[in-house]
Backbone as a ProteinNet text record, in pm:
[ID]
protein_1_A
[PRIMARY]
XXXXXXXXXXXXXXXXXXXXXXXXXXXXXXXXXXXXXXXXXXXXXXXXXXXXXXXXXXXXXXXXXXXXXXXXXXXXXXXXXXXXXXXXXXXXXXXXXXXXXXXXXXXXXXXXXXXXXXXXXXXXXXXXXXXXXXXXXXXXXXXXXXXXXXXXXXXXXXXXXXXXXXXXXXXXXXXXXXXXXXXXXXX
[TERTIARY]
-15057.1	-14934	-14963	-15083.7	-15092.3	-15116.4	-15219	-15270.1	-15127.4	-15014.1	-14924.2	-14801.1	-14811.3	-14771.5	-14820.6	-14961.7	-15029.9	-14991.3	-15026.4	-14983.4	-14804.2	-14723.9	-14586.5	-14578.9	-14673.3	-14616.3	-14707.3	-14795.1	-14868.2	-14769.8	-14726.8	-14638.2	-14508.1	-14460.8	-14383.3	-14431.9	-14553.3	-14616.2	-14585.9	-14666.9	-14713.1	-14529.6	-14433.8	-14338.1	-14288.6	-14319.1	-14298.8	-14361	-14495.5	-14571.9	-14501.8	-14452.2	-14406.2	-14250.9	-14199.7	-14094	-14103.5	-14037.6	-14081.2	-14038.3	-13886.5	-13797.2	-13882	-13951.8	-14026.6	-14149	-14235.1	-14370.6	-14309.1	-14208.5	-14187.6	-14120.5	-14069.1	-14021.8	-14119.1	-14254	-14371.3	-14476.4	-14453.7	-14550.1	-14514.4	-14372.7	-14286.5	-14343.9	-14364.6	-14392.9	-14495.7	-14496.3	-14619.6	-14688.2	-14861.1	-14894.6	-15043.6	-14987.1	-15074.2	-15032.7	-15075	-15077.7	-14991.1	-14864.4	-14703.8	-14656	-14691.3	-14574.1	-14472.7	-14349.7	-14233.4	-14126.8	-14024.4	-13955	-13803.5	-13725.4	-13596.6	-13510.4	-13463.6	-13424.8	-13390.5	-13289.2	-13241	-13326.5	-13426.7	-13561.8	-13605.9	-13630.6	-13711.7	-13687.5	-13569.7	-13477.4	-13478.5	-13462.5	-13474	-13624.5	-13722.1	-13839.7	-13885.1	-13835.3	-13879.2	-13780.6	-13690.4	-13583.9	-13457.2	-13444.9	-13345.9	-13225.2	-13120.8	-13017.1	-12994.3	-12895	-12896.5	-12857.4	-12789.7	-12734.8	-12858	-12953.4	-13068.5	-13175.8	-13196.9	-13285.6	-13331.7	-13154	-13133.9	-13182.2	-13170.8	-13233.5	-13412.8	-13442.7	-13595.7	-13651.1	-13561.8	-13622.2	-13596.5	-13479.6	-13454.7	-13581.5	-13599.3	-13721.9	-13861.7	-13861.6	-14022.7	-14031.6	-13928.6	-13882.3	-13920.4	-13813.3	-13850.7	-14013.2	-14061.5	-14238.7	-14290.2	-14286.6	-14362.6	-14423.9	-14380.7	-14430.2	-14428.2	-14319.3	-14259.6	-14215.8	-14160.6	-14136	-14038.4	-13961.1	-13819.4	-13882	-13876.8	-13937.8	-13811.6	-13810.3	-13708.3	-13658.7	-13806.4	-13826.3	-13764.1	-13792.8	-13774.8	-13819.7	-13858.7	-13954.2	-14143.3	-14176.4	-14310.4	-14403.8	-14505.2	-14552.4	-14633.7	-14645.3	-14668.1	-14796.3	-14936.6	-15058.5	-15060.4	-15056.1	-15079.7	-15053.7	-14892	-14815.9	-14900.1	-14971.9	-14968.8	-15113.1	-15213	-15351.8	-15334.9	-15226.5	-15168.8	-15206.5	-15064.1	-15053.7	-15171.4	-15257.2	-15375.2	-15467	-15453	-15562.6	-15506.7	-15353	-15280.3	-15312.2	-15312.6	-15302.6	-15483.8	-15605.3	-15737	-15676.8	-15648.7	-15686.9	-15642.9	-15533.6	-15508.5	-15516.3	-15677.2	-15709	-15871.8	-15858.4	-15951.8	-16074.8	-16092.5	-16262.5	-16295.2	-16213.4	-16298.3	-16337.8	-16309.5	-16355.4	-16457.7	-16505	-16542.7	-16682.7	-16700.6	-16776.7	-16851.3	-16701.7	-16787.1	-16878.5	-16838.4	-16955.9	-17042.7	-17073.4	-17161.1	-17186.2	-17239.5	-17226.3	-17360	-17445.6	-17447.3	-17351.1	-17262.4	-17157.8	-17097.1	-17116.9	-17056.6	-17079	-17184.2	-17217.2	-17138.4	-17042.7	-16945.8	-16817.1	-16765.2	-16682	-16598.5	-16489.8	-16432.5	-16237.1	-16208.2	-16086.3	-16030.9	-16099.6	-16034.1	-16029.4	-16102.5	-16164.3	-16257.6	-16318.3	-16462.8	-16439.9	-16555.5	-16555.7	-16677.6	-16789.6	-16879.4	-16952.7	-17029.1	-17108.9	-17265	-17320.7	-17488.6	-17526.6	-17644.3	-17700.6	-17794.5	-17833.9	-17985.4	-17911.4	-17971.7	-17876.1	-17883.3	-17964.9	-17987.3	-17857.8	-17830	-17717.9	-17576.4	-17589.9	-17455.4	-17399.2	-17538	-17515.9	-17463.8	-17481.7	-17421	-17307.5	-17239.1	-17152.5	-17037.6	-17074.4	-16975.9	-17004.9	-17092.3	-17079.2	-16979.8	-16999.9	-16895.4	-16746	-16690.8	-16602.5	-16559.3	-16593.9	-16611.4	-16515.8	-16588.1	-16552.9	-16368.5	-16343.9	-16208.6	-16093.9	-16169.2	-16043.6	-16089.2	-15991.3	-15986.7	-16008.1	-16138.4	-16191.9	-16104.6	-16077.8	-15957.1	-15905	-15913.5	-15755.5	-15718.4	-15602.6	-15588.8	-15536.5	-15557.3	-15548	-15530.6	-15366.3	-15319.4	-15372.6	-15420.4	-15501.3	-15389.1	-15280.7	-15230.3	-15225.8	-15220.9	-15189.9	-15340.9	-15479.4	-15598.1	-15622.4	-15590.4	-15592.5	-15512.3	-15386.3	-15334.6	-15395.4	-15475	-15510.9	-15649.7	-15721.1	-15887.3	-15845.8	-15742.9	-15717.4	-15673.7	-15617.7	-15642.8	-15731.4	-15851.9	-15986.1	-16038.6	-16045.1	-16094.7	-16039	-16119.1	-16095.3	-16065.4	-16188.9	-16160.9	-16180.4	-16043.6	-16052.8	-16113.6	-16092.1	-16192.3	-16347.9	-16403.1	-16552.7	-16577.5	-16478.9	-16485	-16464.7	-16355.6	-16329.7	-16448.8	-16507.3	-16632.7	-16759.4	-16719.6	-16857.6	-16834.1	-16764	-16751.6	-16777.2	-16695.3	-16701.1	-16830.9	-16923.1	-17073.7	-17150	-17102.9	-17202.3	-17177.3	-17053	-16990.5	-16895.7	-16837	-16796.7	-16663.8	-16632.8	-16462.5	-16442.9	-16389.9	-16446.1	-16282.8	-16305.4	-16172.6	-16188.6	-16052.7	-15992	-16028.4	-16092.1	-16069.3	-15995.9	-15893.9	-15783.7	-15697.8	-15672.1	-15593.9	-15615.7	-15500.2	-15548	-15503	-15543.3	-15583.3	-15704.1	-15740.2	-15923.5	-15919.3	-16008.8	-15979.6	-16153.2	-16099.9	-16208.3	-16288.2	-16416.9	-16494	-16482.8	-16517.1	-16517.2	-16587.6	-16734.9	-16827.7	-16824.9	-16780.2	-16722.1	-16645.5	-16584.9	-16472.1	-16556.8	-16497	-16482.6	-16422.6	-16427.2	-16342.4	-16246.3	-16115.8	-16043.1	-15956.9
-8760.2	-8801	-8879.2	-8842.7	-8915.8	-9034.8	-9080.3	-9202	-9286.3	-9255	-9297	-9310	-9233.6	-9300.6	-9362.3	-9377.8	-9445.8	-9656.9	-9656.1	-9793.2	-9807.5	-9690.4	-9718.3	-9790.1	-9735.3	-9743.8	-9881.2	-9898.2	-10020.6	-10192.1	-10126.1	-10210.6	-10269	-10148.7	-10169.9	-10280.1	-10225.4	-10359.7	-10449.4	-10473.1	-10623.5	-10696.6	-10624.6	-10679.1	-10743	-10607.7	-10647.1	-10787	-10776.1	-10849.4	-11045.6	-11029.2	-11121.6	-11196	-11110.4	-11112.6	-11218.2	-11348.3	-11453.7	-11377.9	-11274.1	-11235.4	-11164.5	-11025.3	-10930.5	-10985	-11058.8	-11109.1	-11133.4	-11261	-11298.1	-11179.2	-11094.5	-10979.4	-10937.7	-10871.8	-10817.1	-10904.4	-11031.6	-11141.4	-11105.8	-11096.4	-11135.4	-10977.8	-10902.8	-10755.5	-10771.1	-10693.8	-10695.6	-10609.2	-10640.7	-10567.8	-10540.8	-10514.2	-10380.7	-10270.5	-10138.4	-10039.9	-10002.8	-9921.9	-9865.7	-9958.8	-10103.9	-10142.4	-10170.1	-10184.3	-10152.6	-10287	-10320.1	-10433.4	-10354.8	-10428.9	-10368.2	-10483.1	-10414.9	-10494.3	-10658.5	-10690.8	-10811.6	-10898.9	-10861.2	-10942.2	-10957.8	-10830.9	-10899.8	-10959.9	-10940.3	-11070.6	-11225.5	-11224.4	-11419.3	-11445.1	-11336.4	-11393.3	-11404.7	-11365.5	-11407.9	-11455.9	-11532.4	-11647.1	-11631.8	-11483	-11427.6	-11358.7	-11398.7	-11361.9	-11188.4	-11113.4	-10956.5	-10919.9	-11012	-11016.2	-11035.3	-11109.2	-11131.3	-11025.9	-11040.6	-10911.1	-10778.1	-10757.8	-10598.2	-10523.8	-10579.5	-10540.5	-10532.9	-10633.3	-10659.3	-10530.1	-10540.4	-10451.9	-10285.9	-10222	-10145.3	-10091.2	-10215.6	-10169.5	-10156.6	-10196.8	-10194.5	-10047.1	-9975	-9874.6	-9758.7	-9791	-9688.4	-9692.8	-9759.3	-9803.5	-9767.9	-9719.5	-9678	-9770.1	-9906.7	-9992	-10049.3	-9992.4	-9961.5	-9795.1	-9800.7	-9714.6	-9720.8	-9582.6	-9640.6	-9537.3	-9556.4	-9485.7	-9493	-9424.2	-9419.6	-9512.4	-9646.1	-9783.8	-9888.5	-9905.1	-9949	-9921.7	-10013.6	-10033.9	-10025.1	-10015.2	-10046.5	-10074.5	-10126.9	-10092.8	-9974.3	-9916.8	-9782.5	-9802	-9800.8	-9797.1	-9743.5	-9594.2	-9504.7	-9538.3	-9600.1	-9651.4	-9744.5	-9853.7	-9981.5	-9929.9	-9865	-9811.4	-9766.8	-9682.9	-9618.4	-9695.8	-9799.5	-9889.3	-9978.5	-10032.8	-10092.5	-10047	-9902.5	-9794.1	-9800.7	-9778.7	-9815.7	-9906.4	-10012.5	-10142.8	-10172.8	-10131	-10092.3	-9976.7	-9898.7	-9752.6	-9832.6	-9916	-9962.2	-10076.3	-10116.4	-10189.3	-10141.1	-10192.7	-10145.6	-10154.7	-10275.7	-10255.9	-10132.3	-10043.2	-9984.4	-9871.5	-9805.6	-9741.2	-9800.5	-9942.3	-10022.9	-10023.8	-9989.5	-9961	-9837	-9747.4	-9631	-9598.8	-9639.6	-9646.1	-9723.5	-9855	-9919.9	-9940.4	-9874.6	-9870.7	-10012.8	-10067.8	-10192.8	-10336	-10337.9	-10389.4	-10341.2	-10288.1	-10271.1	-10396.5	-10416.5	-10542.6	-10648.4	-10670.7	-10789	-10740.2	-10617.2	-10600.5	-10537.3	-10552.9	-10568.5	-10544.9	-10422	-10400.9	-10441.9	-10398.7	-10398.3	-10566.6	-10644.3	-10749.5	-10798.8	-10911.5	-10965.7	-11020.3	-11053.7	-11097.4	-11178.4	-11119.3	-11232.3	-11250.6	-11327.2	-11324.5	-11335.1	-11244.2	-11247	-11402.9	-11441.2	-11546.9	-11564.3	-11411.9	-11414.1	-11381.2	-11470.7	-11452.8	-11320.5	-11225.2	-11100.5	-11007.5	-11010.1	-10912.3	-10932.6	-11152.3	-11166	-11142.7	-11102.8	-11113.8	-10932.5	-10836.8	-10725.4	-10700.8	-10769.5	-10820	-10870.3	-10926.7	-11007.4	-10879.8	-10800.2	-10679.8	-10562.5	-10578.2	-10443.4	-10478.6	-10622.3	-10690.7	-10685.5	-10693.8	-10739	-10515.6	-10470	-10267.8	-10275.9	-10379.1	-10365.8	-10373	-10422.6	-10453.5	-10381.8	-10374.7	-10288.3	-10402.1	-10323.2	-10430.7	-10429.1	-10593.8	-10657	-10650.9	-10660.8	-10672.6	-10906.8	-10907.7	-11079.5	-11093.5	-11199.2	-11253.7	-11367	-11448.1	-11541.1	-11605	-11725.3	-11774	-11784.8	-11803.4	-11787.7	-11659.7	-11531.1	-11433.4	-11383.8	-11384.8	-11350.7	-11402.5	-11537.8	-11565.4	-11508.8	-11506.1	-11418.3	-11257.7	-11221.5	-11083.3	-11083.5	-11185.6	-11235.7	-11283.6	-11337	-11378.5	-11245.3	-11093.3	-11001	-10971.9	-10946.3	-10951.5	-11072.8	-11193.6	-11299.6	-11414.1	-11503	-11621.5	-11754.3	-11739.2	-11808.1	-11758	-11716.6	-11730.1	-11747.2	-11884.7	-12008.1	-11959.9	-11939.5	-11888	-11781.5	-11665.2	-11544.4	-11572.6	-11594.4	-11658.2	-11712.7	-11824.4	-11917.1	-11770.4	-11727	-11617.5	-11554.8	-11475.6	-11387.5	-11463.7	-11567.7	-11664.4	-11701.9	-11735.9	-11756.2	-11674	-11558.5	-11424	-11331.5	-11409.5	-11327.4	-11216.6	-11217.8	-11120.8	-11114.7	-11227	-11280.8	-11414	-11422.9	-11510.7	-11578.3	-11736.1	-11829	-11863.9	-11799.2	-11840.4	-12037.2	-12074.1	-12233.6	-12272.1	-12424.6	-12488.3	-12411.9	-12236.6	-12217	-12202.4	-12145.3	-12038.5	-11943.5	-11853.1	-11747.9	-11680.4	-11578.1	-11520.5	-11362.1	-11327.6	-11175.1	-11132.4	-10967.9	-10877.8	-10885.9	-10884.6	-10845.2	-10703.1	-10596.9	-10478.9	-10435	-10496.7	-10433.1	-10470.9	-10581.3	-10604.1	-10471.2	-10428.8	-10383.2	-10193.2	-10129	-9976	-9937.3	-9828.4	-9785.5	-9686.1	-9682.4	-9613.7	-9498.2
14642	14707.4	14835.2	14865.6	15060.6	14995.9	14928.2	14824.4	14842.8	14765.4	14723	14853.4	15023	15079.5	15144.6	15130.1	15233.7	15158.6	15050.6	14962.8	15012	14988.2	15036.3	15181.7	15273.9	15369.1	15425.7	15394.8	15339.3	15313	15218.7	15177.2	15267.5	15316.6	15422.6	15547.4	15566.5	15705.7	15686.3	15544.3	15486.6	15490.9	15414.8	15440.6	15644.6	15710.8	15827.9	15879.3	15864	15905.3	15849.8	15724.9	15680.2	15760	15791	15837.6	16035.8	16006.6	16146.3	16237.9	16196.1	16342.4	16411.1	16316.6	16329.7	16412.6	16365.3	16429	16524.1	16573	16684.9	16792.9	16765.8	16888.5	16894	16823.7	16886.1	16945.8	16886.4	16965.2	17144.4	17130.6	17299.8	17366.9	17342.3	17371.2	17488.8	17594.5	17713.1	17632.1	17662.2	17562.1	17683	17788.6	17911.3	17855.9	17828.5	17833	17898.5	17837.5	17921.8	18007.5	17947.6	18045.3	17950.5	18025.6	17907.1	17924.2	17903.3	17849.2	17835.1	17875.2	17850.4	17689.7	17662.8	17501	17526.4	17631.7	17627.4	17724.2	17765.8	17844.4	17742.1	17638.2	17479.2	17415.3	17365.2	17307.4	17348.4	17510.3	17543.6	17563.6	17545.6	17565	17412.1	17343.8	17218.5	17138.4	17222.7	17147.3	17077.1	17037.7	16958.2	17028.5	16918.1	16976.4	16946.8	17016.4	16951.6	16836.7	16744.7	16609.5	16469.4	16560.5	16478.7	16544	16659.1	16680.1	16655.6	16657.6	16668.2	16537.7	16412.7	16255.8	16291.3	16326.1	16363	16432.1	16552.1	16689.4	16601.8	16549	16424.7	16357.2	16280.7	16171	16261.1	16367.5	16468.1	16498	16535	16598.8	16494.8	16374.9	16245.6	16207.8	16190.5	16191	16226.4	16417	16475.1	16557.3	16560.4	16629.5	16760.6	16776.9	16937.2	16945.2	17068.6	17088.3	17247	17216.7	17359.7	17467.7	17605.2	17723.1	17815.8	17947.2	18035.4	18032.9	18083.6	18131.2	18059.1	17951	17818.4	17701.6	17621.6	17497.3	17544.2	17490.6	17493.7	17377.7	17346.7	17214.9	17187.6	17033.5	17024	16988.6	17041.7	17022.3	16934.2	16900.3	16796.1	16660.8	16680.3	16530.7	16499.1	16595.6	16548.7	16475.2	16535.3	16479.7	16336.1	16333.2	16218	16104.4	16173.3	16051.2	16006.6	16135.4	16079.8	15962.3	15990	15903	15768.8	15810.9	15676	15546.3	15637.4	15561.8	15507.4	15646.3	15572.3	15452.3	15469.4	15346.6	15199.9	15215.3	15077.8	15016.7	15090.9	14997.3	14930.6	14817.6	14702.5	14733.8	14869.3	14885.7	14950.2	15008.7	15069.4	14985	14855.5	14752.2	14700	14706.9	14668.1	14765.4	14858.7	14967.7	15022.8	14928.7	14922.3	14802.3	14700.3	14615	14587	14664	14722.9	14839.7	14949	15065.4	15152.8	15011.3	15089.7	15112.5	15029.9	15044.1	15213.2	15261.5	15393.9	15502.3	15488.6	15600.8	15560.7	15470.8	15418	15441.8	15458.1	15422.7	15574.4	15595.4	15765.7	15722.3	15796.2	15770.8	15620.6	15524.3	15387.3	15306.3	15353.6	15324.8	15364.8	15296.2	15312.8	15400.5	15515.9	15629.6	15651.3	15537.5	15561.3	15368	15333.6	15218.7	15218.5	15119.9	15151.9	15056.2	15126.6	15146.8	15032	14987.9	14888.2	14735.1	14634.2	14462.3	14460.6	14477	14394.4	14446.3	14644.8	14675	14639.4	14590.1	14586.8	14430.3	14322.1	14212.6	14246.6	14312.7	14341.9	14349.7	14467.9	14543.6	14429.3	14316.7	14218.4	14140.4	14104.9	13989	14048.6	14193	14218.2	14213.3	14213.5	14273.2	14104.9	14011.7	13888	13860.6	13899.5	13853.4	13923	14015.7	14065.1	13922.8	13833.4	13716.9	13573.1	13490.7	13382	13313.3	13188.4	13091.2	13004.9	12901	12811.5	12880.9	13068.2	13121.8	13084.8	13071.8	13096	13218.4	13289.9	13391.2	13403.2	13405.6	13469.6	13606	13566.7	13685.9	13863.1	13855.8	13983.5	14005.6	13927.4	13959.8	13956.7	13953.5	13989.9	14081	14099.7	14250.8	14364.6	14328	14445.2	14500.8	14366.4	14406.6	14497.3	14441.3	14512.4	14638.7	14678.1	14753.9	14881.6	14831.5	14927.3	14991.1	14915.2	14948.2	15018.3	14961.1	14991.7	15036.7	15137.3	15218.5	15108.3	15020.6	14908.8	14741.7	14679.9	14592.5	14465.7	14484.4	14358.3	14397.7	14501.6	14504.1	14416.3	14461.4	14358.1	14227.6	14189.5	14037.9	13930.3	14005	13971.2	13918.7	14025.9	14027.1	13926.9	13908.3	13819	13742.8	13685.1	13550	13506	13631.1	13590.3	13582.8	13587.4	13575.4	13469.7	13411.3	13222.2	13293.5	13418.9	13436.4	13428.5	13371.7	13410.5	13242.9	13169.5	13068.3	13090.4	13030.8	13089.1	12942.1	12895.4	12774	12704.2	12656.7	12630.1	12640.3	12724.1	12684.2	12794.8	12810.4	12883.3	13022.6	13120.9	13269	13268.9	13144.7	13113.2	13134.1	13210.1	13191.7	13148.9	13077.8	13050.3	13076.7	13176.6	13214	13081.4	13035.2	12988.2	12954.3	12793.8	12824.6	12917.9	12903.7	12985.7	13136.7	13171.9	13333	13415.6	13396.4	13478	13477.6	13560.5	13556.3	13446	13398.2	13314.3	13442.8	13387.8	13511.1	13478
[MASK]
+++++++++++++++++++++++++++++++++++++++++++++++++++++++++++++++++++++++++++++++++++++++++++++++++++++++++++++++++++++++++++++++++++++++++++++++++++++++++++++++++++++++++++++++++++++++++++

């Protein structure tokens, strides 16, 4: 069940995070340690009127992302850590890290952050990346990219890889690719 709110609540960020009103009222936020902001200083410093704000400033609040003090608002260190951990816990590399723990030197808040240099770690690197998917799974090429793309800066690098290492096979003619049995974890 924690599994399952930790992805819920996960999900929730990512929506926040998406959201311009949202980014922009926490962009406007003093962000010294307790210093605090009264609502309608937050509002003209981050451009919005209270009709548009007030939903934004709302959902920051329910989140955990602020928080209300005598003074004002302030931002909620704790929530925001929370949610960072959050948004690391649910993604797949880091299971992915724990059962390969040299994969760690690549891998940075729940995506790749850097790539090894020598064929043998990166031919690793594409075998563990390769256990993320269920074998005979098919895979629509915009929609494997959007997912490589959680993990990864680029995509098409991953894609390629797998593809040249049998770990990923591209249908002829289509942009279609399907897991290999022997590619993937069994899950």
């Amino acid at each position: 069940m924690t599994d399952l709110l930790t992805h819920h609540r996960a999900a929730q960020l990512v929506q926040v995070l998406a959201n311009p009103t949202l980014t922009r009222l926490l962009g406007a936020m003093p962000t010294r340690p307790g210093q605090s902001v009264q609502v309608t200083d937050l509002l003209a410093k981050a451009g919005l009127d209270s009709r548009t704000g007030a939903p934004a400033l709302a959902r920051a609040l329910e989140l955990d992302l602020l928080e209300t003090t005598d003074d004002g608002l302030v931002l909620n260190r704790t929530g925001i850590e929370q949610a960072a951990n959050d948004l690391v816990a649910s993604s797949p590399l880091v299971a992915l890290v724990e059962r390969h723990p040299d994969l760690a030197a690549f891998v940075r808040l729940g995506r790749f952050a850097g790539w090894p240099s020598d064929h043998d770690r990166e031919d690793r690197v594409f075998a563990a990346i390769a256990e993320l998917f269920i074998p005979g799974e098919q895979w629509d090429e915009t929609e494997l990219t959007a997912v490589i793309a959680q993990w990864h800066d680029d995509p098409a690098l991953v894609r390629r890889g797998l593809a040249d290492r049998g770990l990923l096979v591209r249908d002829p003619g289509s942009q279609v690719s399907t897991v290999p049995q022997a590619a993937g974890a069994d899950r």
